[in-house]
DRENDO-1510 file (C-alpha; in Angstrom, 1 decimal, always signed):
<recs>
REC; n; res; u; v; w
REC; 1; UNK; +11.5; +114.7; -71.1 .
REC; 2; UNK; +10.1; +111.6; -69.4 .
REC; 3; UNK; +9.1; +108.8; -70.8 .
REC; 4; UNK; +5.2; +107.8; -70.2 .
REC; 5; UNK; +4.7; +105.5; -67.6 .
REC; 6; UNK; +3.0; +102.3; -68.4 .
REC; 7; UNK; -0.5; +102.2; -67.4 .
REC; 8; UNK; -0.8; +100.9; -64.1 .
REC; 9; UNK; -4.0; +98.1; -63.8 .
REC; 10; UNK; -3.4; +97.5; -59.5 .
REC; 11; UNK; -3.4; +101.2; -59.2 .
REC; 12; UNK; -7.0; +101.4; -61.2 .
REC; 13; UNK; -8.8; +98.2; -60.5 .
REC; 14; UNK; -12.3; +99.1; -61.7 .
REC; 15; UNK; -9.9; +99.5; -65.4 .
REC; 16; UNK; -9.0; +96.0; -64.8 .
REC; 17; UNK; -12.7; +94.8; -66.0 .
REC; 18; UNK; -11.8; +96.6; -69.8 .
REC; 19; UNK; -8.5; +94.7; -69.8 .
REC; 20; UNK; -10.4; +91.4; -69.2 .
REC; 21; UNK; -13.3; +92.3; -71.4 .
REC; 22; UNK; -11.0; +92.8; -74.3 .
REC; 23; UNK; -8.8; +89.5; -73.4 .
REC; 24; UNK; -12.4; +87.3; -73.7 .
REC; 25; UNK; -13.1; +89.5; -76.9 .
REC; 26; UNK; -9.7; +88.8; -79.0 .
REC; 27; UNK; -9.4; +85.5; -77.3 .
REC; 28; UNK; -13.1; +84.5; -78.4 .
REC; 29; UNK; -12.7; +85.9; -82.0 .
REC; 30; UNK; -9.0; +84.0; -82.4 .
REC; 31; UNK; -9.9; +80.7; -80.8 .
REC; 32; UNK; -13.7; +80.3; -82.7 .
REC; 33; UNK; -11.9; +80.3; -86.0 .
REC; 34; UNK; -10.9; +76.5; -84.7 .
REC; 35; UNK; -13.7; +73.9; -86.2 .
REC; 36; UNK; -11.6; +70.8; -85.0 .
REC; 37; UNK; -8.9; +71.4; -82.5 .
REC; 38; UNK; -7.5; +69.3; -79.2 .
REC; 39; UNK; -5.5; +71.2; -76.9 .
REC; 40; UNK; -2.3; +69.6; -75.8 .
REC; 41; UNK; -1.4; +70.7; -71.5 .
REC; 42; UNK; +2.0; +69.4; -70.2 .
REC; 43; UNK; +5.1; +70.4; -68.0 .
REC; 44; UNK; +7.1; +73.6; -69.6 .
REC; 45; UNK; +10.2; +71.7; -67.9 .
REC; 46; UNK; +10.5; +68.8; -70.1 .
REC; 47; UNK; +13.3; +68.2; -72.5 .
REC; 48; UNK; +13.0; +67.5; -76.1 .
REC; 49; UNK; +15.2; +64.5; -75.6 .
REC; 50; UNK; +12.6; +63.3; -72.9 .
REC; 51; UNK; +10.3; +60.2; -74.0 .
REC; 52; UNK; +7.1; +62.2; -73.0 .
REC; 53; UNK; +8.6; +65.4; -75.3 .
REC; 54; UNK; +9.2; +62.6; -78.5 .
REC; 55; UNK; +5.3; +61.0; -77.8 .
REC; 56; UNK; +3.9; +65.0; -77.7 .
REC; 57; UNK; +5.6; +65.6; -81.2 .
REC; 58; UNK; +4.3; +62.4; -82.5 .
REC; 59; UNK; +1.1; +62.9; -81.5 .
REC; 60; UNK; +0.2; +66.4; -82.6 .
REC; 61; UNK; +2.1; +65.4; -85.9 .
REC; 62; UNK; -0.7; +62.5; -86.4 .
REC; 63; UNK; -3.5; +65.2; -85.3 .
REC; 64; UNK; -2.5; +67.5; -88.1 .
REC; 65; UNK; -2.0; +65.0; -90.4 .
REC; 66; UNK; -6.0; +64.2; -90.0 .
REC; 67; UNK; -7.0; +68.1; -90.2 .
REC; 68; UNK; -7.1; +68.2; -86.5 .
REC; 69; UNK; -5.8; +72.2; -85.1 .
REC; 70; UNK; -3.1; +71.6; -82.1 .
REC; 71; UNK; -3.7; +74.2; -79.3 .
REC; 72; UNK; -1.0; +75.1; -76.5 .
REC; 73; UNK; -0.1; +77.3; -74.3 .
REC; 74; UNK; +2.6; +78.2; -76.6 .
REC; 75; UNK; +5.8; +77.7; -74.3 .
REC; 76; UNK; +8.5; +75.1; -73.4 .
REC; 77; UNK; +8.4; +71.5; -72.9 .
REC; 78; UNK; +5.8; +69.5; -73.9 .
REC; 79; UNK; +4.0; +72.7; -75.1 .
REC; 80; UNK; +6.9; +73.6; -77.6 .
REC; 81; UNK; +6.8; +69.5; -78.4 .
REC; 82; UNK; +3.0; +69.5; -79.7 .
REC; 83; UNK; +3.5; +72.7; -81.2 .
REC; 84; UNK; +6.5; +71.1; -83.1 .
REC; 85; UNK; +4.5; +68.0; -84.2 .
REC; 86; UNK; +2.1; +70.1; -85.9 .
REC; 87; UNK; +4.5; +72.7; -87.4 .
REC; 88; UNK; +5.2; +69.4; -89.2 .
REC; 89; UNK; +1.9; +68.8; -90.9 .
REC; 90; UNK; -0.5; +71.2; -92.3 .
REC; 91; UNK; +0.6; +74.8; -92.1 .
REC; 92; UNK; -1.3; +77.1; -89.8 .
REC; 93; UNK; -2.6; +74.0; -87.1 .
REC; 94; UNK; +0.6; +74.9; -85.0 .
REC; 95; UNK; -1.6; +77.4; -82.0 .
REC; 96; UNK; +0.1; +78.6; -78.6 .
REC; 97; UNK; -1.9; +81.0; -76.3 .
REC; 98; UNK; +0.6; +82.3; -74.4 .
REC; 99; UNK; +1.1; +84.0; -71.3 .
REC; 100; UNK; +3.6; +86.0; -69.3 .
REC; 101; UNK; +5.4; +84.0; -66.0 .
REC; 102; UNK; +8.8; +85.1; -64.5 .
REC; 103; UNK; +10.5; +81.7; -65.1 .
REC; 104; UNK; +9.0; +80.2; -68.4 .
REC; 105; UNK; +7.6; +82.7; -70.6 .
REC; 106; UNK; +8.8; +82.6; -74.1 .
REC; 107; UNK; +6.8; +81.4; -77.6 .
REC; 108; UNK; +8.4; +78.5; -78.9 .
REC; 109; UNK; +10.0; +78.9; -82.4 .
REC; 110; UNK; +7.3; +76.4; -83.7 .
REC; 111; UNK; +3.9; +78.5; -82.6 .
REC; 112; UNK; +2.6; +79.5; -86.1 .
REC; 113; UNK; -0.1; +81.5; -85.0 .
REC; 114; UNK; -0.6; +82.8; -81.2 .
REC; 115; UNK; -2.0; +85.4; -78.6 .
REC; 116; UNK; -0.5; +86.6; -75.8 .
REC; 117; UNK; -2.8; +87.0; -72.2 .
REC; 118; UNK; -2.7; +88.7; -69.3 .
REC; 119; UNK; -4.3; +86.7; -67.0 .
REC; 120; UNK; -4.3; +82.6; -66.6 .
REC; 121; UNK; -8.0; +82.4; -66.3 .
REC; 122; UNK; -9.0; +84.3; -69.6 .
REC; 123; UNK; -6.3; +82.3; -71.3 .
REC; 124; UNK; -7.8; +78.7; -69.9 .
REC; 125; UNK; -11.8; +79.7; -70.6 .
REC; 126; UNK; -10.0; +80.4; -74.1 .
REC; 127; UNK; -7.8; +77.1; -74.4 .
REC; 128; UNK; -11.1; +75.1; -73.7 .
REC; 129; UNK; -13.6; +77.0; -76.1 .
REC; 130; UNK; -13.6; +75.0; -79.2 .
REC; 131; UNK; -11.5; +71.9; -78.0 .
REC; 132; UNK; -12.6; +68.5; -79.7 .
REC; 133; UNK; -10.1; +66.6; -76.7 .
REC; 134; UNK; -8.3; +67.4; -73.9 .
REC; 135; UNK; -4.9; +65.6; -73.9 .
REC; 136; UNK; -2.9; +65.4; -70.5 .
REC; 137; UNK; +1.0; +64.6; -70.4 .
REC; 138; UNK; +3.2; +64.5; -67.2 .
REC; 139; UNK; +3.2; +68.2; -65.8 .
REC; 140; UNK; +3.1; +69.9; -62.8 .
REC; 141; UNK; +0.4; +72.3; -61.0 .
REC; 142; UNK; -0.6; +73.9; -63.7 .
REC; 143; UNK; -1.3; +70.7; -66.1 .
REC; 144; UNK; -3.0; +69.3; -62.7 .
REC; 145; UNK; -4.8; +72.6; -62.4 .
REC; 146; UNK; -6.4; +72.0; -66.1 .
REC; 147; UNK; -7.1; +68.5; -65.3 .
REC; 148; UNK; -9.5; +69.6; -62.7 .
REC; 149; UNK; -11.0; +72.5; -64.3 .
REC; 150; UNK; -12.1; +70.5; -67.3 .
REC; 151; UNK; -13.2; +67.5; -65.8 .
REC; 152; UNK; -15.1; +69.3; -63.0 .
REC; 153; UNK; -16.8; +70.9; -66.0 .
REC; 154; UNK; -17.8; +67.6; -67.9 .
REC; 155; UNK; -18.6; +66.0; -64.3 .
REC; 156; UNK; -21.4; +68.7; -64.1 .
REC; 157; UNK; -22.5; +69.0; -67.4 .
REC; 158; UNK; -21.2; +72.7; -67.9 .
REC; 159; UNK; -19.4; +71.3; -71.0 .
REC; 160; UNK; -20.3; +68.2; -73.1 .
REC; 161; UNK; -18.7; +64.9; -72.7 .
REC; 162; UNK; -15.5; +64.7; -74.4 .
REC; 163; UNK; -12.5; +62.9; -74.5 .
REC; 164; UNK; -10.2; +63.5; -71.4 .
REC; 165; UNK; -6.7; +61.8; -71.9 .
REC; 166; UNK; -4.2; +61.2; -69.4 .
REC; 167; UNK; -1.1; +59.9; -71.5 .
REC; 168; UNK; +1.6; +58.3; -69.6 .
REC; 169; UNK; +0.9; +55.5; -66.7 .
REC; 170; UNK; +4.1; +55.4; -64.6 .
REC; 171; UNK; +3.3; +59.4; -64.0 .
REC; 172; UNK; -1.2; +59.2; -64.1 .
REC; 173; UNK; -1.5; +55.9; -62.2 .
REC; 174; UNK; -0.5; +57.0; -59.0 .
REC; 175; UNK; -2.7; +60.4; -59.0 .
REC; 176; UNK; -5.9; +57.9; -60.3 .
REC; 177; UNK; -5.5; +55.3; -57.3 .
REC; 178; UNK; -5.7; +58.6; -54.6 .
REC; 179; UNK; -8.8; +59.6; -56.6 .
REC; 180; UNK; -10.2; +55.8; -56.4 .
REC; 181; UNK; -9.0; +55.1; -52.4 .
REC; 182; UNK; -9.4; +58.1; -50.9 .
REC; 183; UNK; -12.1; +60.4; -52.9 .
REC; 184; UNK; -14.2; +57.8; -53.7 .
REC; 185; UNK; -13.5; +54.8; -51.4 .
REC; 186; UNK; -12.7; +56.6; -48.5 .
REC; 187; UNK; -14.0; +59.8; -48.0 .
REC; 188; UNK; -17.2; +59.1; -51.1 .
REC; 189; UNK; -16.6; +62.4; -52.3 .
REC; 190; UNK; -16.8; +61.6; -55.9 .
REC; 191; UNK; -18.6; +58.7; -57.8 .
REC; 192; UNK; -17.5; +55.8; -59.8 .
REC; 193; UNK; -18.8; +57.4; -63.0 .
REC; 194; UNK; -16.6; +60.0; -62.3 .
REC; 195; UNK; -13.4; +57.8; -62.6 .
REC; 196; UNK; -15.0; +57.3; -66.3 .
REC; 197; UNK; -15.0; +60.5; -67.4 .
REC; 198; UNK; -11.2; +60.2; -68.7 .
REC; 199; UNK; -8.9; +57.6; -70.2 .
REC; 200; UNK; -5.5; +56.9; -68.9 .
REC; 201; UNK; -3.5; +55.8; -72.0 .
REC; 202; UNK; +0.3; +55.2; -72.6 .
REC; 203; UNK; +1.0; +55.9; -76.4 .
REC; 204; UNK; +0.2; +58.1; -79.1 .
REC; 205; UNK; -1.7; +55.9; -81.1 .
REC; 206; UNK; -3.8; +55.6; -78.4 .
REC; 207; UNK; -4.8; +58.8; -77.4 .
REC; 208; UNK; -4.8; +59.2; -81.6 .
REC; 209; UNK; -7.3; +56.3; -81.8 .
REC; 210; UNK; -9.6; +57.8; -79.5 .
REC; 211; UNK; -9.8; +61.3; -80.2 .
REC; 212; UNK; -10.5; +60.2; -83.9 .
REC; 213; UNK; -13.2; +57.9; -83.3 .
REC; 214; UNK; -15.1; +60.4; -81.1 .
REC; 215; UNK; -14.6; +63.0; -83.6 .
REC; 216; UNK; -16.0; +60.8; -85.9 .
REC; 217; UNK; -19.1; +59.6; -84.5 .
REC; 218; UNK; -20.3; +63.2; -83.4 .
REC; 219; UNK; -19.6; +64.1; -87.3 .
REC; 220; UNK; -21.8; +61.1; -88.2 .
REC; 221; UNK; -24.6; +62.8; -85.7 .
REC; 222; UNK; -23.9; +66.4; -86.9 .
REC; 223; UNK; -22.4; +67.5; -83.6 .
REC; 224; UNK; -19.0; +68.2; -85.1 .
REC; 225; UNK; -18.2; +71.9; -84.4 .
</recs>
């Protein structure tokens, strides 16, 4: 007797809208649960003995510790570092959205609560849904990729303004003096504002200090979600 086949989604593309349907659906219903959350983007390569690994876990250790939820992709690196920090505070603020990739797909052992995905662009509409701040540490395409998607979002007012970090100058420097010479010096294809809408920091306390004061001041004027 054979065993079934698994249900083939290329060979029935119109089935492919269900699949999606139903990622948005338990993605929506999982992430909405999150009142006061920050989601943490950073390369799956980097090293727990790596500076930037030590400042993720410190960082998402202080975010906890101030009732805050700590959102990841739920993988390697400076993932499995934020996911560690706040598998040191509160339980249940530890959160990896995961998804499958030939090279780095595995949950770190400190994700306390997760979902898996299919596809990268249900997983990031979910990552951003319910985030308080966007924090940014040295990564590779796919941290850049997130970068862009959330700031083009806040740059046109599809999302409100909120903080944007970049932590980690030797590695964010660089990337912000193309944006300033060439997109907006050279070639004028953004504005100045637009260099505003995120903060390049170097520490945790930092980033800390300013994701806290924002959430703070929206509480004061009942925007807090």
């Amino acid at each position: 007797m054979k065993a079934p086949q698994e249900f083939d989604y290329a060979e029935n593309a119109a089935w492919r809208m269900f699949r999606i349907m139903g990622e948005f659906t338990n993605g929506f219903e999982f992430i909405s649960k999150l009142k006061n959350s920050v989601t943490i983007f950073g390369s799956a390569r980097i090293h727990e003995t790596n500076h930037w690994y030590k400042e993720t876990q410190k960082l998402a250790l202080m975010l906890t510790k101030k009732g805050y939820h700590v959102v990841t992709g739920g993988g390697p690196g400076i993932m499995e570092a934020a996911n560690r920090g706040a598998f040191g505070g509160t339980p249940g603020d530890s959160i990896g959205l995961n998804i499958q990739l030939p090279k780095e797909q595995r949950v770190n052992p400190y994700v306390e609560r997760s979902m898996a995905f299919h596809y990268f662009f249900t997983r990031k509409v979910c990552m951003s849904f319910s985030a308080n701040a966007f924090v940014y540490f040295p990564g590779g395409y796919g941290t850049f990729d997130e970068f862009f998607e959330i700031v083009t979002l806040v740059q046109t007012k599809k999302i409100e303004s909120i903080p944007l970090i970049l932590i980690g100058k030797d590695f964010w420097k660089p990337f912000i003096d193309v944006l300033k010479e060439k997109m907006l010096d050279d070639y004028a294809t953004i504005d100045k504002a637009d260099l505003k809408l995120f903060e390049l920091v170097n520490t945790a306390e930092e980033a800390f200090k300013i994701i806290d004061k924002n959430f703070k001041k929206k509480k004061k004027n009942g925007k807090n979600k």
